[in-house]
C-alpha distance (Angstrom), angle and dihedral (degrees) to the residues before:
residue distance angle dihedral
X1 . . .
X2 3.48 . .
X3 4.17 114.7 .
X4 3.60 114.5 -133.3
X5 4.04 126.1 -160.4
X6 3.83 123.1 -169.8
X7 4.07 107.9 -158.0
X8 3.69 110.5 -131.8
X9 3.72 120.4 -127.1
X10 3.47 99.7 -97.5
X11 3.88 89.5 41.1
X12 3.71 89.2 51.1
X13 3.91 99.1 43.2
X14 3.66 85.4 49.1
X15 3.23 94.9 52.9
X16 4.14 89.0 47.6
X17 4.01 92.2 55.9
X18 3.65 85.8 60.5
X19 3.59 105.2 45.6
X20 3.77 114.4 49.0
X21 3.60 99.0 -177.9
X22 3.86 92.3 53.1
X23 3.94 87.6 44.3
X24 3.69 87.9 55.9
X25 4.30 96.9 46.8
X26 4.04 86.8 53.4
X27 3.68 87.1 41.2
X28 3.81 85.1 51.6
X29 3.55 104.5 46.3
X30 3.85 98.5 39.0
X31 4.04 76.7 60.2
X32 3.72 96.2 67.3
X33 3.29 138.6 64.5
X34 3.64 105.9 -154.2
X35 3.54 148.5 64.6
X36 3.97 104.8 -82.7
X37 3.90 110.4 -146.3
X38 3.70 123.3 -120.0
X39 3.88 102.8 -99.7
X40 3.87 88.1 50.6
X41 3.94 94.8 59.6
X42 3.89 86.8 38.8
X43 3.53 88.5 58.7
X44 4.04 94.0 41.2
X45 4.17 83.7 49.9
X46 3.81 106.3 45.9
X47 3.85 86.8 55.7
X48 4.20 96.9 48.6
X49 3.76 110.4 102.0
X50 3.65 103.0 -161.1
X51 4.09 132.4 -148.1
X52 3.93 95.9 -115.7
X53 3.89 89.4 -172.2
X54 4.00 94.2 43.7
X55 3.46 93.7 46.4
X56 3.82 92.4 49.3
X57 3.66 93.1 55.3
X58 3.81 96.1 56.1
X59 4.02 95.0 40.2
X60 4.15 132.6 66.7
X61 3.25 135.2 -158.9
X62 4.56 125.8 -135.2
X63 3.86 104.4 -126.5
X64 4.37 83.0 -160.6
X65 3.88 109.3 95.8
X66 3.55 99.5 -88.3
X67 4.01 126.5 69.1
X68 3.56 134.4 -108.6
X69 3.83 135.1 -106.1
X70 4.14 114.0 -148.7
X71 4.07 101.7 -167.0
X72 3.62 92.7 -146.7
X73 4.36 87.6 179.9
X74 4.15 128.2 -24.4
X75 3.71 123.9 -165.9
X76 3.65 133.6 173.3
X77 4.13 81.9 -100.8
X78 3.82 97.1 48.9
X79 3.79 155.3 -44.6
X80 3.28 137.9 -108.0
X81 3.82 116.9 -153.4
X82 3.52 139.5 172.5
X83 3.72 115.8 -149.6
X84 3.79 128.6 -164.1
X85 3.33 137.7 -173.3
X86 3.83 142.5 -175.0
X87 3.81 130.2 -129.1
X88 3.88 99.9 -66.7
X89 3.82 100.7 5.4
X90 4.11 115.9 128.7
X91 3.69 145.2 164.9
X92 3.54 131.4 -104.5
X93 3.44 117.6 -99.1
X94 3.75 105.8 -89.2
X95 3.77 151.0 150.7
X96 3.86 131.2 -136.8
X97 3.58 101.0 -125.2
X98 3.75 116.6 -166.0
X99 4.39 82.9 7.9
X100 3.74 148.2 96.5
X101 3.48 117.0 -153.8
X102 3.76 129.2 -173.6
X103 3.82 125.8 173.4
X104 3.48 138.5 -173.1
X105 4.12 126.0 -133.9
X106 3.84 104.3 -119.0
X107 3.97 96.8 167.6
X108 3.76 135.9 -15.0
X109 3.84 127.0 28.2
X110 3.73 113.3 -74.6
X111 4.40 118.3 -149.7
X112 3.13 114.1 -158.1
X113 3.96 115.8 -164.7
X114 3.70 113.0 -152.1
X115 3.79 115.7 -154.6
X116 3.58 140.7 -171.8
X117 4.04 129.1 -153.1
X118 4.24 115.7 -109.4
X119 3.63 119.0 -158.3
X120 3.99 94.2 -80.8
X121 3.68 80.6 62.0
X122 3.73 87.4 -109.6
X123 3.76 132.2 149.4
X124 3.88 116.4 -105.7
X125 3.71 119.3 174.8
X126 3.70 117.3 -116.8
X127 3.87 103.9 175.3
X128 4.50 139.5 -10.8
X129 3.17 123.4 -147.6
X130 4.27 134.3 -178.1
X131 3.36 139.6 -139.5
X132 3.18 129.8 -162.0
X133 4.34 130.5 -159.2
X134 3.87 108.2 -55.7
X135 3.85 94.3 21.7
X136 3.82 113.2 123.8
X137 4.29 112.2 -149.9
X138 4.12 112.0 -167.2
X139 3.95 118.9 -165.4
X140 3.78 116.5 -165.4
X141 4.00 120.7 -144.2
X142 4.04 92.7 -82.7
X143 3.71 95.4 47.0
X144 4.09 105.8 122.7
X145 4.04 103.0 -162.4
X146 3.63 150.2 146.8
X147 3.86 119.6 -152.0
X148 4.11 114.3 -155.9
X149 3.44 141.6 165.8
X150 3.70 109.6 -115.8
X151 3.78 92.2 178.5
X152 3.89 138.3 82.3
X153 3.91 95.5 -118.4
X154 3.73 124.0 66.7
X155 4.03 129.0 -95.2
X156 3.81 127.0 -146.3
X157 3.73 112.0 -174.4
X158 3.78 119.8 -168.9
X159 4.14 107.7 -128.8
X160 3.69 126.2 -163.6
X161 4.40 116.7 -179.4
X162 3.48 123.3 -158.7
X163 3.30 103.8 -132.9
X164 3.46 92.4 -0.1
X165 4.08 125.9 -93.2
X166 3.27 111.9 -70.7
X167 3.84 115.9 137.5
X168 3.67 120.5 26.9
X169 3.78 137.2 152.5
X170 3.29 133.5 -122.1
X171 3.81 121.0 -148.2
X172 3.52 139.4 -163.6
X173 4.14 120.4 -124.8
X174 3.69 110.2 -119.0
């Protein structure tokens, strides 16, 4: 099962000082007070350069077979996650129901499976793609994926839900 870290506020104001463009995305969504759409934070995200070593001191990753979630800040607007995974880890296939989500590559390649329901209601892959560090991936509310990391390094992938994840599905692969 997936491990999931909330930053404290000291962690997570520490972890502000030293990353400016992170500092500045909080700084931004804390300023408005509605739902930004998905090209908007993929714009915000493919321009963040992020402190790799600053960022790596206040996250973790779950050795288990699953991946870990680093709540860097959530609001009733949004969250802001950092996710990591080891060689091999994954998600379950899921949706974001009643959520946007857009992330940015911070290290490692990202594969995201894209999958479509059969009649049993079952997930069947219908394409992969990859992303690799500075790439930005958006999934709208019907999106059904699974994100891995298909290579022998690790991945950290910068999150941000609008509003923030609440209600998702899980789905079984046909």
């Amino acid at each position: 099962m997936v491990a999931v870290v909330t930053l404290d506020e000291d962690s997570r104001n520490s972890l502000l000082d030293c990353c400016q463009n992170l500092a500045n995305m909080v700084d931004w969504l804390d300023s408005i007070d509605r739902r930004p759409g998905l090209s908007e934070l993929g714009i915000r995200l493919e321009s963040m350069q992020i402190n790799l070593e600053a960022l790596k001191n206040h996250i973790g990753y779950t050795e288990e077979r699953s991946y870990q979630r680093n709540i860097i800040k959530k609001t009733e607007h949004y969250e802001m996650v950092a996710i990591t995974w080891r060689a091999g880890q994954d998600t379950p296939i899921h949706d974001h129901k009643g959520s946007d989500c857009a992330f940015l590559i911070v290290e490692g390649t990202s594969t995201e499976t894209i999958y479509e329901l059969n009649e049993d209601n079952r997930a069947v892959p219908s394409h992969v793609r990859h992303y690799a560090p500075g790439e930005v991936c958006a999934a709208d509310e019907p999106d059904i994926h699974r994100i891995s990391n298909d290579t022998d390094g690790d991945l950290i992938n910068l999150h941000v839900y609008t509003p923030p994840l609440s209600g998702f599905e899980i789905y079984d692969a046909a």
